[in-house]
C-alpha positions as CSV (number, residue, x, y, z in Angstrom):
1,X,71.9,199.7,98.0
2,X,69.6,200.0,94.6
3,X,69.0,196.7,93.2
4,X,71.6,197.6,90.2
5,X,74.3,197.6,92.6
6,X,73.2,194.6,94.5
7,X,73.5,193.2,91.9
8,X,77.2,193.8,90.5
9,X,77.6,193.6,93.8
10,X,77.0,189.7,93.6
11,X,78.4,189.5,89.8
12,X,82.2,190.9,90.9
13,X,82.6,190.2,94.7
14,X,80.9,187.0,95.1
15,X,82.3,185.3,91.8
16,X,79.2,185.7,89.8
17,X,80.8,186.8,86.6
18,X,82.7,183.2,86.8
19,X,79.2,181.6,86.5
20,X,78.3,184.0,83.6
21,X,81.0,183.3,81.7
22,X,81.3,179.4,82.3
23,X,77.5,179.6,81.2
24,X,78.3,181.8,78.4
25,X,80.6,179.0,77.0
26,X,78.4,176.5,77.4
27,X,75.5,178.2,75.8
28,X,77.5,178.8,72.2
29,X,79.3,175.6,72.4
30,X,75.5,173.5,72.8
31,X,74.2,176.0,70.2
32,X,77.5,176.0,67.7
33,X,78.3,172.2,68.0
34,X,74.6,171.2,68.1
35,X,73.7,173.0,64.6
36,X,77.3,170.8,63.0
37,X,75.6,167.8,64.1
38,X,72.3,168.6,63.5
39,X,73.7,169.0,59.5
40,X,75.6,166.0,59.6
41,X,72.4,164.0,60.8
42,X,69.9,166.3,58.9
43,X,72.3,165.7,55.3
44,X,72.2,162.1,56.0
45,X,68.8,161.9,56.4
46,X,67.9,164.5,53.4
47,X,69.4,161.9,51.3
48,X,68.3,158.9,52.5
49,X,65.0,160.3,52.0
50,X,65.7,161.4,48.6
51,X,67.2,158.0,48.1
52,X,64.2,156.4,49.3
53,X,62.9,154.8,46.2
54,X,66.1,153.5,44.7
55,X,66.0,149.8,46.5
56,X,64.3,148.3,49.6
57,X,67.1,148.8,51.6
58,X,67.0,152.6,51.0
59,X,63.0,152.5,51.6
60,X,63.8,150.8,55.0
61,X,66.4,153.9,56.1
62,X,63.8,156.5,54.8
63,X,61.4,155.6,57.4
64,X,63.6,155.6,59.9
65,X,64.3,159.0,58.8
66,X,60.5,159.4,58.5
67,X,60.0,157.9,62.7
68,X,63.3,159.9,63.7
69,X,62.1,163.6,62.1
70,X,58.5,162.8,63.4
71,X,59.8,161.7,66.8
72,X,62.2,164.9,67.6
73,X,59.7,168.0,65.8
74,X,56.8,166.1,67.2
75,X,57.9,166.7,71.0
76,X,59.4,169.5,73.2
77,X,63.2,169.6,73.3
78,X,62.9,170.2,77.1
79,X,61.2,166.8,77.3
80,X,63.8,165.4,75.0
81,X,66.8,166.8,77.0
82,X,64.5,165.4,80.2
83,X,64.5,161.7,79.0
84,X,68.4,161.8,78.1
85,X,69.2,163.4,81.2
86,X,67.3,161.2,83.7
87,X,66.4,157.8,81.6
88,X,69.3,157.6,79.2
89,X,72.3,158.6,80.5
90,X,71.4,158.3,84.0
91,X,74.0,155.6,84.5
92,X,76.6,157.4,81.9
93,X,79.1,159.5,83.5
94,X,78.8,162.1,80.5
95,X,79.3,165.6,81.1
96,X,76.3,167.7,81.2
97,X,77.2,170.2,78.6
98,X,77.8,167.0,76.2
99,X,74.8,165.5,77.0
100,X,73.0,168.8,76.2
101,X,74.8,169.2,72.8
102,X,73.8,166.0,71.8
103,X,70.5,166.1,72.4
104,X,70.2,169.8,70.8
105,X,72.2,168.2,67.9
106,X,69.8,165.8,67.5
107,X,66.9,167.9,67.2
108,X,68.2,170.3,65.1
109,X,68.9,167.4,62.7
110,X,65.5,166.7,62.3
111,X,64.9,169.9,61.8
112,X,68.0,170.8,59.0
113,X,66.5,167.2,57.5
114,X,64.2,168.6,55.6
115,X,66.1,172.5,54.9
116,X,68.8,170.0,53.7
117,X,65.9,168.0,51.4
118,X,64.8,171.0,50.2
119,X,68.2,172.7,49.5
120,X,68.9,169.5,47.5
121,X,65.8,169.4,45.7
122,X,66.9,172.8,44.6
123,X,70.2,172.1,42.9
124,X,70.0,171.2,39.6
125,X,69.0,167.5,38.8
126,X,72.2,167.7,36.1
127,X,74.7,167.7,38.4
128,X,73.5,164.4,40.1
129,X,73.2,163.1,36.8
130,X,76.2,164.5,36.1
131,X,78.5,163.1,38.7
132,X,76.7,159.2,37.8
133,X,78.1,159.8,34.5
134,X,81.9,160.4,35.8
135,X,81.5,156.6,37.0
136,X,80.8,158.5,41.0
137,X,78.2,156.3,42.9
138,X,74.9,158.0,44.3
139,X,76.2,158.4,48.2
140,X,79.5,159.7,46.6
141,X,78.0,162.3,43.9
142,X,75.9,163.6,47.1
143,X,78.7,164.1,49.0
144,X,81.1,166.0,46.8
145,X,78.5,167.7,44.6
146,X,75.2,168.0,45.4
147,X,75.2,168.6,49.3
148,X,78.0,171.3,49.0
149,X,75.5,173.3,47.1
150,X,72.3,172.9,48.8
151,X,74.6,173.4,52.0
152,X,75.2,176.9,50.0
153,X,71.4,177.4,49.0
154,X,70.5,176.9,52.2
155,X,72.9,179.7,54.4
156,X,70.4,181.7,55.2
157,X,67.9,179.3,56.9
158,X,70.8,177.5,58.9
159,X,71.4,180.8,59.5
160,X,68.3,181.0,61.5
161,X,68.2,177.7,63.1
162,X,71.4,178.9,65.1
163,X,69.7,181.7,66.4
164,X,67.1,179.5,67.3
165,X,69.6,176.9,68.9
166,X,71.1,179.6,71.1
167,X,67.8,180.9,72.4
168,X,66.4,177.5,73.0
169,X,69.8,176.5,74.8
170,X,67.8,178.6,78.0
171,X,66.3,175.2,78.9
172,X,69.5,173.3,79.3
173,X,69.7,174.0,82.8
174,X,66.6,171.7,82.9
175,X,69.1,168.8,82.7
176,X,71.9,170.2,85.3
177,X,73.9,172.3,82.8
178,X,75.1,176.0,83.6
179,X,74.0,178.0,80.8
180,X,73.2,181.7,80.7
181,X,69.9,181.3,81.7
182,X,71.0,179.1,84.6
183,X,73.9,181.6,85.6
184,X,71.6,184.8,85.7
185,X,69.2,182.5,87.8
186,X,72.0,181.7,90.8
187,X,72.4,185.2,91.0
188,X,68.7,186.2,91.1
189,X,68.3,183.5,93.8
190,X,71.1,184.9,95.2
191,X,69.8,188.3,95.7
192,X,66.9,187.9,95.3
193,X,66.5,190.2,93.3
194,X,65.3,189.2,89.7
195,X,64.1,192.4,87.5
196,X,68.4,193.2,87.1
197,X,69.3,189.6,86.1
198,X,66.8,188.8,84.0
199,X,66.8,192.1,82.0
200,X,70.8,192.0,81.2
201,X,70.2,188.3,80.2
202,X,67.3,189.2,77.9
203,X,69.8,192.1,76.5
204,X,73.0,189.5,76.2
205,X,70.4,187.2,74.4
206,X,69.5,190.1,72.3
207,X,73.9,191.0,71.3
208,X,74.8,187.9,70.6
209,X,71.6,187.3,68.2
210,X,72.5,191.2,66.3
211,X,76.3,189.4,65.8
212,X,74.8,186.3,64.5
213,X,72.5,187.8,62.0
214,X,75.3,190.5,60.7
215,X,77.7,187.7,60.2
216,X,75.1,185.8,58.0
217,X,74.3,188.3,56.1
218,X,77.8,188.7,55.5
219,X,78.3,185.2,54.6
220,X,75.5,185.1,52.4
221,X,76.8,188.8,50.7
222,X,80.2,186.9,49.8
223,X,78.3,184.0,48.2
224,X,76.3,186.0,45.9
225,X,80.0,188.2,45.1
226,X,81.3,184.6,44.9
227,X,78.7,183.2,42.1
228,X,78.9,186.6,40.1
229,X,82.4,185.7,39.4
């Protein structure tokens, strides 16, 4: 038996294509859910950055913004998803996946913090000043005006942190959670036989990537049809 057919062999008779597809789901829900949580946190913090200079109160919230960005880009998310996963939520009867999302949420939040500052830096100062002249409030004009935009200015490079969400999602098995990477690595340990595994992995890795990237290019094609009319 060639080690192609050892492993299939593994992948159909002995259940493995359950583990690949349980660790397929978990690996776009960590890597979908974390990147909407890591723009909810990233927005908030964008702005209260932005906002920073407006009162004490605001100053106060900008450096924690300031210690939370610095915290999460200054260290590796496998140690991050290490200290939730055994000093945390040791005594939390969360379910792995979650716990993984989380953390991979937060991270990518201090990361989309500063796309989002940026994106907002890049909208027009008019329609802030704009939406304070309807009578809306700062938090308020952000909301409905200026974030919407930058969220639109910045497409692309979200774009990209997805991608780089699903690759680093790999490491989640680090805290007891069946990804792809973990699934491929039961079979490999399996059969022991690791050259198969590991090289469709790499090229399921590589299809899912090519998907992502055509869809945001098509997202960012309708935008630009979208503004021309």
């Amino acid at each position: 038996m060639n080690k192609l057919e050892l492993f299939f062999k593994h992948f159909i008779d002995y259940d493995g294509y359950k583990k690949v597809l349980e660790g397929l789901q978990n690996t776009l829900i960590i890597a979908f859910v974390g990147l909407i949580i890591g723009i909810v946190i990233g927005s908030l913090v964008a702005t209260v950055k932005i906002a920073g200079s407006r009162s004490r109160v605001a100053k106060v919230f900008s450096y924690i913004g300031d210690v939370y960005t610095t915290v999460f880009r200054g260290t590796p998310i496998v140690v991050q998803l290490m200290i939730f996963h055994f000093v945390i939520f040791k005594s939390v009867n969360i379910p792995s996946p979650w716990e993984a999302t989380l953390v991979f949420g937060l991270n990518s939040g201090a990361y989309v913090s500063e796309i989002m500052r940026g994106g907002i830096q890049s909208v027009d100062p008019g329609q802030l000043e704009a939406g304070r002249t309807l009578g809306l409030s700062f938090v308020t004009t952000m909301i409905r005006i200026v974030i919407p935009q930058a969220i639109k200015n910045v497409i692309p490079t979200l774009g990209n942190e997805l991608i780089a969400l699903v690759k680093d999602t790999s490491i989640a098995s680090y805290a007891a959670t069946l990804d792809l990477n973990g699934a491929f690595t039961a079979i490999a340990s399996a059969t022991y036989e690791y050259m198969v595994p590991y090289l469709i992995l790499a090229l399921i890795y590589l299809v899912i990537v090519i998907i992502l990237t055509v869809i945001i290019k098509l997202i960012e094609r309708r935008l630009r049809k979208s503004e021309k009319h």
